[in-house]
N, CA, C and O atoms as a GROMACS GRO file, in nm:
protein
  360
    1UNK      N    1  10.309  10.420  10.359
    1UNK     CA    2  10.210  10.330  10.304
    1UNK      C    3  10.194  10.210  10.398
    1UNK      O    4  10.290  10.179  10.467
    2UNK      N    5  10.105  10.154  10.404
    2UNK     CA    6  10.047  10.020  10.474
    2UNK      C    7  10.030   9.903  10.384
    2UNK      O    8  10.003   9.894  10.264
    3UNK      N    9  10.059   9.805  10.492
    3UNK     CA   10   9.982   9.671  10.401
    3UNK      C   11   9.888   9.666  10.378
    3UNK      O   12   9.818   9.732  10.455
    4UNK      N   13   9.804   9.586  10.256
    4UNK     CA   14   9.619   9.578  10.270
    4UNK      C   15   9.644   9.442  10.229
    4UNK      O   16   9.718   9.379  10.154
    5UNK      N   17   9.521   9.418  10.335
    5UNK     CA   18   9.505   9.246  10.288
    5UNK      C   19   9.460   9.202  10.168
    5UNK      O   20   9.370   9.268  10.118
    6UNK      N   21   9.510   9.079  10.090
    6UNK     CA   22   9.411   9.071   9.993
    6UNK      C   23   9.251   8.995  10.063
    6UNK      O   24   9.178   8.953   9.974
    7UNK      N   25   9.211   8.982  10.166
    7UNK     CA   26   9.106   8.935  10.239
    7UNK      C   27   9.020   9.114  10.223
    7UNK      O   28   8.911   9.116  10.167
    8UNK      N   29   9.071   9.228  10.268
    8UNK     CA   30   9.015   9.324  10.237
    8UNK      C   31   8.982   9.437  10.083
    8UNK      O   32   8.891   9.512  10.050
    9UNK      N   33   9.120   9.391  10.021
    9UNK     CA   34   9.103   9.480   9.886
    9UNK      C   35   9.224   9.387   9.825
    9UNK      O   36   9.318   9.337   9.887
   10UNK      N   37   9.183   9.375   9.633
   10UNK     CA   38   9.279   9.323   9.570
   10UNK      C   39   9.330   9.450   9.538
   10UNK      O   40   9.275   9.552   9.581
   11UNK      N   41   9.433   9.456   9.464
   11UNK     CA   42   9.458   9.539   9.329
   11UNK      C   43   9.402   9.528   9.202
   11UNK      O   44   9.338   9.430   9.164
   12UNK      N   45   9.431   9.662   9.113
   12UNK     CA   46   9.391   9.667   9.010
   12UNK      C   47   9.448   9.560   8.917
   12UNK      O   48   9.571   9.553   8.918
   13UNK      N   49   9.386   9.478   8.841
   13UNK     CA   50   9.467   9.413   8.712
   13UNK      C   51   9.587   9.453   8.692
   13UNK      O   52   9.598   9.569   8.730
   14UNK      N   53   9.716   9.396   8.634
   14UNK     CA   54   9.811   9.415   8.538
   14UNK      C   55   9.891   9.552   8.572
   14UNK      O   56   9.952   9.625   8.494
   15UNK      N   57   9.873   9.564   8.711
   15UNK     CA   58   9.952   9.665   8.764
   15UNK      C   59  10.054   9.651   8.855
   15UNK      O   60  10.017   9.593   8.958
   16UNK      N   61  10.188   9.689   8.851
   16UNK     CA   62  10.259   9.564   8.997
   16UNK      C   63  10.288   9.644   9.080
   16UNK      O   64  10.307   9.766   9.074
   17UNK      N   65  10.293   9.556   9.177
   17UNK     CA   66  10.252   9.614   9.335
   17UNK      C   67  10.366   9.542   9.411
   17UNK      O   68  10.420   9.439   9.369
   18UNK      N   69  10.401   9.608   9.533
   18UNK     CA   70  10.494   9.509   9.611
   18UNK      C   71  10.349   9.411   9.661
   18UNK      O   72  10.226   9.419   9.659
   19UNK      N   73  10.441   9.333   9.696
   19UNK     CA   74  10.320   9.206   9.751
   19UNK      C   75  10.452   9.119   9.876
   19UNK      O   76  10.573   9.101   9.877
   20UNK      N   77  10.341   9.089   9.960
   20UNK     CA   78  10.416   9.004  10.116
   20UNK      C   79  10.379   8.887  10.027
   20UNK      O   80  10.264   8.884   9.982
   21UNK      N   81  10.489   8.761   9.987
   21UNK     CA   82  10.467   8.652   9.919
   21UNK      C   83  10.477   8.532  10.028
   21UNK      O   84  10.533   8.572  10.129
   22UNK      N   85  10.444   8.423  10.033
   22UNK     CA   86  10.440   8.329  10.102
   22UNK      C   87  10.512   8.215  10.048
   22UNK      O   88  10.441   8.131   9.993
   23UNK      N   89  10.666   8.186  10.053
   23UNK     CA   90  10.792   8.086   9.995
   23UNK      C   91  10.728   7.973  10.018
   23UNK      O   92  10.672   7.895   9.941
   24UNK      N   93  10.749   7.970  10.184
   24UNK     CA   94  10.692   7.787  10.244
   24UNK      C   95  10.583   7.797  10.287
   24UNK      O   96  10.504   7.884  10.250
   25UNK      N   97  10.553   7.691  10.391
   25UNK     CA   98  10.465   7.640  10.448
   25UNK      C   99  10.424   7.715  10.563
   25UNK      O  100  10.319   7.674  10.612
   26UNK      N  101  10.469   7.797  10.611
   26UNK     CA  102  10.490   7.912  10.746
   26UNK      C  103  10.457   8.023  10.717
   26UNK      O  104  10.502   8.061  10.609
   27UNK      N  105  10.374   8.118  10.788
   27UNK     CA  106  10.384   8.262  10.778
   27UNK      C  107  10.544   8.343  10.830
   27UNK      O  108  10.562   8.465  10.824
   28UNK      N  109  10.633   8.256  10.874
   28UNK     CA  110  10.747   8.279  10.866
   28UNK      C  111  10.844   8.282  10.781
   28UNK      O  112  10.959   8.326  10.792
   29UNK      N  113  10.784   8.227  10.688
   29UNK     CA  114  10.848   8.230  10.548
   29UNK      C  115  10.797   8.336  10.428
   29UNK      O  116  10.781   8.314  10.309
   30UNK      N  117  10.784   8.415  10.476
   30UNK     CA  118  10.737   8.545  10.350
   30UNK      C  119  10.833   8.639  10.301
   30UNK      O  120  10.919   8.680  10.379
   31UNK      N  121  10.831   8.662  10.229
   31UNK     CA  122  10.924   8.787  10.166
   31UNK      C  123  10.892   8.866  10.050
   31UNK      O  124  10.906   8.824   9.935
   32UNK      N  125  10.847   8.981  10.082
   32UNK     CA  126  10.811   9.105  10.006
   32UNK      C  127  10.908   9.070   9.835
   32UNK      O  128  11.021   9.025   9.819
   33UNK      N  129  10.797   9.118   9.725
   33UNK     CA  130  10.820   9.118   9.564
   33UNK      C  131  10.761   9.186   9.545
   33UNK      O  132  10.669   9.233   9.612
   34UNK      N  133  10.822   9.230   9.378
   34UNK     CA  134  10.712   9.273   9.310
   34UNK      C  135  10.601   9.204   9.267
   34UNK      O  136  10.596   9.093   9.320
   35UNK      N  137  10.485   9.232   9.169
   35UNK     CA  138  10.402   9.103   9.132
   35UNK      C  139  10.282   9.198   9.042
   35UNK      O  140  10.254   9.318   9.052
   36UNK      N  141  10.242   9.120   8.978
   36UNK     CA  142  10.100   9.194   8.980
   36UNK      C  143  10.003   9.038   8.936
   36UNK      O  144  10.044   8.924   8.911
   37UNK      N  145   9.850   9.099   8.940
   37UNK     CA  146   9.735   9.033   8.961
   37UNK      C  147   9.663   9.045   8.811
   37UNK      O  148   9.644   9.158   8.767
   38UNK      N  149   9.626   8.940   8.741
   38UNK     CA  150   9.647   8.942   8.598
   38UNK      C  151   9.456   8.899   8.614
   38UNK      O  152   9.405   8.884   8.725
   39UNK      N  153   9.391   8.889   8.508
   39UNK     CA  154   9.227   8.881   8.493
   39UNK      C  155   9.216   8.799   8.515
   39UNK      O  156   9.096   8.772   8.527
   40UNK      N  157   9.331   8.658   8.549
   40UNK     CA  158   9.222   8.514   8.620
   40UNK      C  159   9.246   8.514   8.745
   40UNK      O  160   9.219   8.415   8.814
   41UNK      N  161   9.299   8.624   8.794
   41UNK     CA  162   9.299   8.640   8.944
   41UNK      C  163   9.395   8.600   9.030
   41UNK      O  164   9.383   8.591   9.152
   42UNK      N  165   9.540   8.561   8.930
   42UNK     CA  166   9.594   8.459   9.019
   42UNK      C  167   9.760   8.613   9.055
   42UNK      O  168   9.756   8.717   8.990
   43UNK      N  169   9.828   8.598   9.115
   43UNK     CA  170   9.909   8.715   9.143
   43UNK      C  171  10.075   8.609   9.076
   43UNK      O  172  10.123   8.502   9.115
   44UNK      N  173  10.116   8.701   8.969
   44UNK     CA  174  10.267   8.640   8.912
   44UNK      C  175  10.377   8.733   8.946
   44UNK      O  176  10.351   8.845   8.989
   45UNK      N  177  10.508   8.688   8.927
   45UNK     CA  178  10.627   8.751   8.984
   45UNK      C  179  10.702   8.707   8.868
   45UNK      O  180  10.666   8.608   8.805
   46UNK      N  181  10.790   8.764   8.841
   46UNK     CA  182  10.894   8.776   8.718
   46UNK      C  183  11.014   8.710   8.793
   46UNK      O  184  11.094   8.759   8.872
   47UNK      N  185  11.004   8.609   8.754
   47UNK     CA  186  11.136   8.496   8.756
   47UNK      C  187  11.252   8.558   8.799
   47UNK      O  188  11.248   8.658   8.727
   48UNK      N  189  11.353   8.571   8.865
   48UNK     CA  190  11.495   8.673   8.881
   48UNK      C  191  11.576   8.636   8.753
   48UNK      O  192  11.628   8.725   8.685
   49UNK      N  193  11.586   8.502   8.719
   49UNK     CA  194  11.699   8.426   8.617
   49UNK      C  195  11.635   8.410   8.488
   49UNK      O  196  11.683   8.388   8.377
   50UNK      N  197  11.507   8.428   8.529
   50UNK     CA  198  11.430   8.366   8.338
   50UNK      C  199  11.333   8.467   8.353
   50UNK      O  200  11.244   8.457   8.437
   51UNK      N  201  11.347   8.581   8.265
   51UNK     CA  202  11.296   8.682   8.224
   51UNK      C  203  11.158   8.644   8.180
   51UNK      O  204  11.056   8.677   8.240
   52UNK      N  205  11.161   8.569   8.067
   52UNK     CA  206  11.055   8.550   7.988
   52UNK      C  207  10.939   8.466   8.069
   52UNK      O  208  10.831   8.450   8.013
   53UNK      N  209  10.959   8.414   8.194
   53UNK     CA  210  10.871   8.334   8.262
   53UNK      C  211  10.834   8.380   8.366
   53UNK      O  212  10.929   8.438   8.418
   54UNK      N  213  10.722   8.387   8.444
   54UNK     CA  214  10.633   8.433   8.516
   54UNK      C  215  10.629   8.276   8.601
   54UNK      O  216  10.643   8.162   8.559
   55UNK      N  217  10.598   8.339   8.759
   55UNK     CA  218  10.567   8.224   8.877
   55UNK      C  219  10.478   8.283   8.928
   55UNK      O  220  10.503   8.402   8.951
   56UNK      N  221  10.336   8.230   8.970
   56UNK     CA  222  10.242   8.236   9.062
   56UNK      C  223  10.295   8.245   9.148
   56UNK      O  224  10.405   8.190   9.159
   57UNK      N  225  10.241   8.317   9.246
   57UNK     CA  226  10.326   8.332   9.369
   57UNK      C  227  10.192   8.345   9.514
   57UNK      O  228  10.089   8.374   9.454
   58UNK      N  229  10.175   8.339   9.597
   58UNK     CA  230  10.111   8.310   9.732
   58UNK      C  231  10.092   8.450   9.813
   58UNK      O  232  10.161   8.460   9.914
   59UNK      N  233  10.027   8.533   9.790
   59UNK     CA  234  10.026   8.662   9.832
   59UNK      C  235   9.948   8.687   9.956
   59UNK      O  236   9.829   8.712   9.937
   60UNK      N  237   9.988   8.686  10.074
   60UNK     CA  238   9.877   8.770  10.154
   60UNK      C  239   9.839   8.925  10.148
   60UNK      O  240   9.722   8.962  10.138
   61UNK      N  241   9.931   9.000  10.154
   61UNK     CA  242   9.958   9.160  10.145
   61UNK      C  243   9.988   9.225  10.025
   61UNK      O  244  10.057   9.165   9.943
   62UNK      N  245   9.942   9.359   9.996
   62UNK     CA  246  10.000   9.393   9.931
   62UNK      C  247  10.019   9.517   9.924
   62UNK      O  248   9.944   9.552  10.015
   63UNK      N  249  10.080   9.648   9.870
   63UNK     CA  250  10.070   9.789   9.865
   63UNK      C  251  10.119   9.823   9.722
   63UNK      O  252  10.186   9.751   9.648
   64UNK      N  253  10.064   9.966   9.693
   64UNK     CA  254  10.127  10.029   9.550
   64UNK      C  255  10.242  10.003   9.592
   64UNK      O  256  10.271   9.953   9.701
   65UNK      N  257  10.353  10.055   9.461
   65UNK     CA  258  10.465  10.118   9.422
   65UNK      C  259  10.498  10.267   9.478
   65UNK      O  260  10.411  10.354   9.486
   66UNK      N  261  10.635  10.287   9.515
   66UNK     CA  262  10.590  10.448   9.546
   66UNK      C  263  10.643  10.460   9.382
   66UNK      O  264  10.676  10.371   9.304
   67UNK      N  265  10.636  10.636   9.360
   67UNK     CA  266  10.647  10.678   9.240
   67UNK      C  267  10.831  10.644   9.266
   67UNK      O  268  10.914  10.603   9.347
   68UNK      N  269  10.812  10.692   9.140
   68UNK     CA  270  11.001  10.684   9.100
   68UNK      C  271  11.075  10.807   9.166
   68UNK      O  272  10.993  10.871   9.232
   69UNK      N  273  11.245  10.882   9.171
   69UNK     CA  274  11.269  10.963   9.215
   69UNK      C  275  11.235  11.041   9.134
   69UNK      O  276  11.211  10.985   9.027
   70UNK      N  277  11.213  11.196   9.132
   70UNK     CA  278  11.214  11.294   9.070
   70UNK      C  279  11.360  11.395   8.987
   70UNK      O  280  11.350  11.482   8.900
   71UNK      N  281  11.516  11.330   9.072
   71UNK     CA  282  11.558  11.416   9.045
   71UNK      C  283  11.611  11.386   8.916
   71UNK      O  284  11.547  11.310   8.844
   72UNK      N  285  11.731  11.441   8.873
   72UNK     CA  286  11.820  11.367   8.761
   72UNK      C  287  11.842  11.318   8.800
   72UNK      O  288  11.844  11.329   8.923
   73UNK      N  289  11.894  11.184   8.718
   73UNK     CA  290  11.967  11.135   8.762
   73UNK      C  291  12.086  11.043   8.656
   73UNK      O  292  12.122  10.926   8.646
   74UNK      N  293  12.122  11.195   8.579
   74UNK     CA  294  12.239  11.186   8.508
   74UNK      C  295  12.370  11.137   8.526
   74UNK      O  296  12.443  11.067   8.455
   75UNK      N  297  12.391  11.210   8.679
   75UNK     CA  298  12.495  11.187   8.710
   75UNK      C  299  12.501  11.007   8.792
   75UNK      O  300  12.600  10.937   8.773
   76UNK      N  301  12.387  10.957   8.874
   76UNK     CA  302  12.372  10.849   8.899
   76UNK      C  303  12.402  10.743   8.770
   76UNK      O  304  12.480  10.647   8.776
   77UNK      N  305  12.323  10.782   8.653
   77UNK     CA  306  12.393  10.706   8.516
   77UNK      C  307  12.506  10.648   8.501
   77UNK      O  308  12.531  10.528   8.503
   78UNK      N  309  12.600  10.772   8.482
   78UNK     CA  310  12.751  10.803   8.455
   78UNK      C  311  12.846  10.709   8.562
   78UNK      O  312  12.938  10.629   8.548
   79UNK      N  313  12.789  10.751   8.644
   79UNK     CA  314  12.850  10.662   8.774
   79UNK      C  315  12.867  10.536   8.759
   79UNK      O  316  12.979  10.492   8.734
   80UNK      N  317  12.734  10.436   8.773
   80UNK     CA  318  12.725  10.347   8.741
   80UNK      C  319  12.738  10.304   8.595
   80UNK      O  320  12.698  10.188   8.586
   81UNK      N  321  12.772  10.345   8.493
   81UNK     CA  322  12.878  10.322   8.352
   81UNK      C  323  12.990  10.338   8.388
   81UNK      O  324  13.068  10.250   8.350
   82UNK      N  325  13.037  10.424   8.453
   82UNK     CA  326  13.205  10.380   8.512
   82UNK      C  327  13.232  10.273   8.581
   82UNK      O  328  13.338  10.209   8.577
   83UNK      N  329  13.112  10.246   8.663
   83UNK     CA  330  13.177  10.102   8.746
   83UNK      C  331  13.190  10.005   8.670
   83UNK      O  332  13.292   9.942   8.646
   84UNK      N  333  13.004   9.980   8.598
   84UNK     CA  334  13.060   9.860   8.464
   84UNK      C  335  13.176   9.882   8.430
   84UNK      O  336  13.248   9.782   8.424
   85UNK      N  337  13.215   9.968   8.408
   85UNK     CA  338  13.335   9.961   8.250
   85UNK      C  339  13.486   9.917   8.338
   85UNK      O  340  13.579   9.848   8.298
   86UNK      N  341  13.472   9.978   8.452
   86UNK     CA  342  13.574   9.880   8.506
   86UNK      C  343  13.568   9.830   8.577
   86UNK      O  344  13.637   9.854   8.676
   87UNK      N  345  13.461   9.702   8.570
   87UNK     CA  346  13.460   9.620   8.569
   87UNK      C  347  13.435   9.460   8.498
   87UNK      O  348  13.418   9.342   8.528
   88UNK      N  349  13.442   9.530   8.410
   88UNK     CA  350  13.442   9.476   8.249
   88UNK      C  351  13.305   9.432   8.215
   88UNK      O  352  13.287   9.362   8.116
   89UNK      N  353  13.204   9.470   8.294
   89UNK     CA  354  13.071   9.475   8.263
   89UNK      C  355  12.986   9.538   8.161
   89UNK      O  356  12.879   9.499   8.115
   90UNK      N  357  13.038   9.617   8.142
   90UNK     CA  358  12.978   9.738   8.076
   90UNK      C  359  12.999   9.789   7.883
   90UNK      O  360  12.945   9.890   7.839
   0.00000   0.00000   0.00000
């Protein structure tokens, strides 16, 4: 997959997309998120620490999602419930 500018194509509404985000003041300061582009046009990102809150975020780029894996992944589950559990996470 490629980048597309948002200068050439947005995305669809309410769909999330990785997006090249813009932190600072620099095009040296970017770093790829998720995000999506909501009906007033503006592109939000899901907070890492506060779930319930949404940040505008500064997008130049963006591309779909690829799809998810296909296989099971039962045993990937299990796995990771054993580590929680000992690690008292779980």
């Amino acid at each position: 997959m490629e980048w597309i500018s948002i200068k050439d194509r947005l995305p669809n509404s309410n769909i999330n997309v990785l997006v090249c985000n813009i932190f600072g003041q620099t095009l040296d300061e970017r770093e790829p998120c998720i995000a999506h582009r909501e009906d007033d046009g503006f592109f939000y990102i899901l907070k890492p620490f506060n779930y319930d809150e949404y940040g505008i975020v500064n997008v130049t780029h963006w591309m779909p999602l690829p799809d998810a894996p296909e296989q099971d992944i039962t045993e990937e589950i299990k796995c990771q419930l054993d580590y929680n559990e000992k690690k008292g996470t779980g």
